[in-house]
C-alpha positions in Angstrom: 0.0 0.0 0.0 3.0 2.3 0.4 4.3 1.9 -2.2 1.2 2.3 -4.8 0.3 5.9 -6.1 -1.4 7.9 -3.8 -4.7 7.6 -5.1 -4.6 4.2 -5.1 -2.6 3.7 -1.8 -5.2 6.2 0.5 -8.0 4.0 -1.3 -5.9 0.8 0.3 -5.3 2.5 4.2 -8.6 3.3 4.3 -10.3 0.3 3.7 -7.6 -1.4 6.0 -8.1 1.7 8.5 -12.3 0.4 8.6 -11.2 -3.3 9.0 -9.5 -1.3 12.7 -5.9 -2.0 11.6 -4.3 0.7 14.0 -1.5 1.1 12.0 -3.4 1.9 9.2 -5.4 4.3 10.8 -2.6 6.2 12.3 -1.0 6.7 8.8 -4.2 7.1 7.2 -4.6 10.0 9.3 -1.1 11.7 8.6 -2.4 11.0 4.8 -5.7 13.2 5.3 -3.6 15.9 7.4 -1.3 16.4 4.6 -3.6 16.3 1.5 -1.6 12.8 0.3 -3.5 11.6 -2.1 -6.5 13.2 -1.8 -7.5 16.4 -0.5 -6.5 18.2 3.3 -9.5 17.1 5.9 -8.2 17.8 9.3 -11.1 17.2 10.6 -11.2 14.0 9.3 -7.8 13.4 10.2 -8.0 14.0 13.6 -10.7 11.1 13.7 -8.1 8.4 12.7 -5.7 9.3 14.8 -8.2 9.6 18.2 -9.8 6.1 17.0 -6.2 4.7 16.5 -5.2 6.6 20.1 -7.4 5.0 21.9 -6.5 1.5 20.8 -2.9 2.3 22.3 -0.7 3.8 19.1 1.9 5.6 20.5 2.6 8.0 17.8 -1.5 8.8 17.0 -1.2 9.5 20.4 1.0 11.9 19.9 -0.5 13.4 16.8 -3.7 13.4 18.0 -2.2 16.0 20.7 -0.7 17.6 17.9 -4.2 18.0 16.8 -5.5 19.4 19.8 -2.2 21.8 20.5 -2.8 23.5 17.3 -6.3 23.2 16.5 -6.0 21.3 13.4 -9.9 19.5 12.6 -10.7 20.3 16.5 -11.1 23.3 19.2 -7.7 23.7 20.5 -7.4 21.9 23.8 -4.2 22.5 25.5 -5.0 20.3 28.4 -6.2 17.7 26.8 -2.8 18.1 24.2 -0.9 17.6 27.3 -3.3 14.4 28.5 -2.2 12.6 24.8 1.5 13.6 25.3 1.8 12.4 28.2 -0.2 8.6 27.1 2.7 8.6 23.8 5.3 9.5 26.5 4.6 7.3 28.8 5.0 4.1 25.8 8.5 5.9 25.3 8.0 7.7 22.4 10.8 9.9 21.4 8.0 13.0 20.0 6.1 12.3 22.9 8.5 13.1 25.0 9.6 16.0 23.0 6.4 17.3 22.9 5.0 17.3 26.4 8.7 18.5 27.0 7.7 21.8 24.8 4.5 21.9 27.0 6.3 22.1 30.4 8.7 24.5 28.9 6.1 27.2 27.5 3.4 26.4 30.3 0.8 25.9 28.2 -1.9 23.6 29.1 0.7 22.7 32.4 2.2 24.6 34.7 5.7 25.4 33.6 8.4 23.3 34.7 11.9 23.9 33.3 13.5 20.6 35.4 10.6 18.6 34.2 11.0 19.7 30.9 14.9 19.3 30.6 14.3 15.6 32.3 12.1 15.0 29.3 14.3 16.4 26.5 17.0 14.4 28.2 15.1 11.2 27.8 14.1 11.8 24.4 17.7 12.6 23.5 19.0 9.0 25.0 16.5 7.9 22.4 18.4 9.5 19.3 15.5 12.7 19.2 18.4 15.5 17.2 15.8 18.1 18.5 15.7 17.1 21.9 19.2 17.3 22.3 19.8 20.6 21.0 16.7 21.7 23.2 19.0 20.0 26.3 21.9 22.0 24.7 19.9 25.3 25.6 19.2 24.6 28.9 22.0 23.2 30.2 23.6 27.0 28.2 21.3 29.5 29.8 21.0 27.3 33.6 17.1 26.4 33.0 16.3 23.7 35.5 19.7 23.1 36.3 23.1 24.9 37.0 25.1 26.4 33.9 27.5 23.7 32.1 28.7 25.4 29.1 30.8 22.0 28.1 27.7 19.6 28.6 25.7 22.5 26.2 28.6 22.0 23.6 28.0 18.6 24.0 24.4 18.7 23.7 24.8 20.7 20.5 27.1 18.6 19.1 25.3 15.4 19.1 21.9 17.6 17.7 24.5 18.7 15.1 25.4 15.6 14.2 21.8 14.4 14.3 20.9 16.4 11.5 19.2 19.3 14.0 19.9 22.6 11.9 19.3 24.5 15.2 22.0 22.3 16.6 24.4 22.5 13.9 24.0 26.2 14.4 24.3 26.7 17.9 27.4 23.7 17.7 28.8 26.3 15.1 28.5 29.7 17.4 30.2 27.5 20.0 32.9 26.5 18.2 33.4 30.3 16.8 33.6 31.4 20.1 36.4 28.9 21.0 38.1 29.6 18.0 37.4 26.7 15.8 36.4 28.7 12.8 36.9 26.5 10.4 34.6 23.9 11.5 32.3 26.5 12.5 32.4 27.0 9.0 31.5 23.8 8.3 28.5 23.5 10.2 27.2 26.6 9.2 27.1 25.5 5.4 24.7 22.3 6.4 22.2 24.7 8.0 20.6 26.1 4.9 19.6 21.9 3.7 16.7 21.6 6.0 16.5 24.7 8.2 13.2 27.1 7.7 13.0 30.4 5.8 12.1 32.0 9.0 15.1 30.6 10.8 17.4 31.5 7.8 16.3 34.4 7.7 17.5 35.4 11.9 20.5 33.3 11.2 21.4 35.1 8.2 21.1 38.9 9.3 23.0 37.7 12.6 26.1 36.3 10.6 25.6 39.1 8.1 26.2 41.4 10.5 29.6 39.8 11.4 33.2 41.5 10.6 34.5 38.4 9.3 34.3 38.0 5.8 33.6 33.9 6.0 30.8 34.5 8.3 28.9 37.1 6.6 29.3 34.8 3.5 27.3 32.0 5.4 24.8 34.8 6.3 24.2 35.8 3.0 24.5 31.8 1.8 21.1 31.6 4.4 19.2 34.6 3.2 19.6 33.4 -0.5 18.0 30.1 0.6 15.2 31.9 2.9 14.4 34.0 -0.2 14.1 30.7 -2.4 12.4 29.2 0.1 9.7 31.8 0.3 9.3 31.8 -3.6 8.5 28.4 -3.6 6.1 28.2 -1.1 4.4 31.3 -2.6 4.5 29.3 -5.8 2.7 26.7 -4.2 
């Protein structure tokens, strides 16, 4: 079914997702969210992944608090985002744990917890989550939850880098430019533009465009060019 068309495939999860085949339901549901094979229903989307939630699917649990975070085919519901979180969490899923991680951070739908959310980026990140560990990065950098440790940050950063995080490769970069490892600095900074967002190349860009050194202010301008095509082609679209 994957591998068929995507006309043909959604006609395939679907009649698999009405047999109750979680699975199927679960990707069904991803389908109908991103108009794969048929057109965007949120609304229905957000169906397949609460039926396929309730019968223990770790990652509709997750995306049916996606759902409910950001009001995609439902009335936002930030406690009730936080309720699914938590269920995908607690089976050890990696976005699960990111995501009620990003609840406890911004006190939404929770009350804010910054140890709480570190411990959860931390256990995400022992899981192989890139984003997780450069969110661990950050705290362990600016003492949130837990006493300053520039090196464990670096660390953090390193293995987000590495990951394929471009926020990680980033901050991994500014790190090493302020140790004086320019050259691999460097080197990070020219993976950023492969899978960061316009709106982070853009901030990224007038930051290193702003820079006195002329390799820096190269990368800036490498970023801007990207957030400008970037923006073209999603107008386009």
């Amino acid at each position: 079914m994957l591998d068929a068309p995507a006309h043909e495939a959604i006609r395939w999860m679907t009649a698999a997702a009405r047999q109750g085949h979680t699975e199927a339901q679960a990707v069904l549901g991803q389908w109908l969210l991103d108009g794969y094979g048929t057109a965007a229903d949120a609304q229905n989307a957000f169906a397949w992944f609460l039926k396929a939630a309730q019968q223990g699917h770790a990652m509709a649990m997750n995306m049916t608090g996606r759902c409910l975070e950001n009001g995609w085919g439902t009335e936002p519901d930030p406690g009730a985002a936080v309720r699914w979180y938590r269920n995908a969490a607690n089976k050890g899923l990696d976005a699960g744990l990111y995501n009620l991680a990003n609840q406890y951070a911004s006190g939404r739908g929770i009350a804010r917890d910054d140890a709480q959310a570190l411990a959860l980026y931390t256990r995400a990140a022992q899981s192989g989550h890139a984003k997780s560990m450069t969110k661990a990065g950050r705290y362990h950098e600016d003492g949130l939850g837990v006493p300053r440790d520039a090196a464990k940050a670096m660390d953090f950063y390193r293995l987000g880098a590495e990951g394929g995080d471009f926020r990680g490769q980033y901050q991994y970069a500014r790190m090493l430019a302020e140790r004086g490892d320019v050259d691999a600095s460097l080197e990070w900074l020219r993976r950023v533009p492969r899978t960061a967002t316009a709106g982070f190349l853009e901030e990224a860009g007038q930051l290193l465009s702003s820079s006195p050194d002329a390799r820096f202010l190269e990368r800036g301008q490498e970023m801007l060019a990207r957030a400008a095509q970037l923006r073209t082609q999603q107008g386009a679209s």
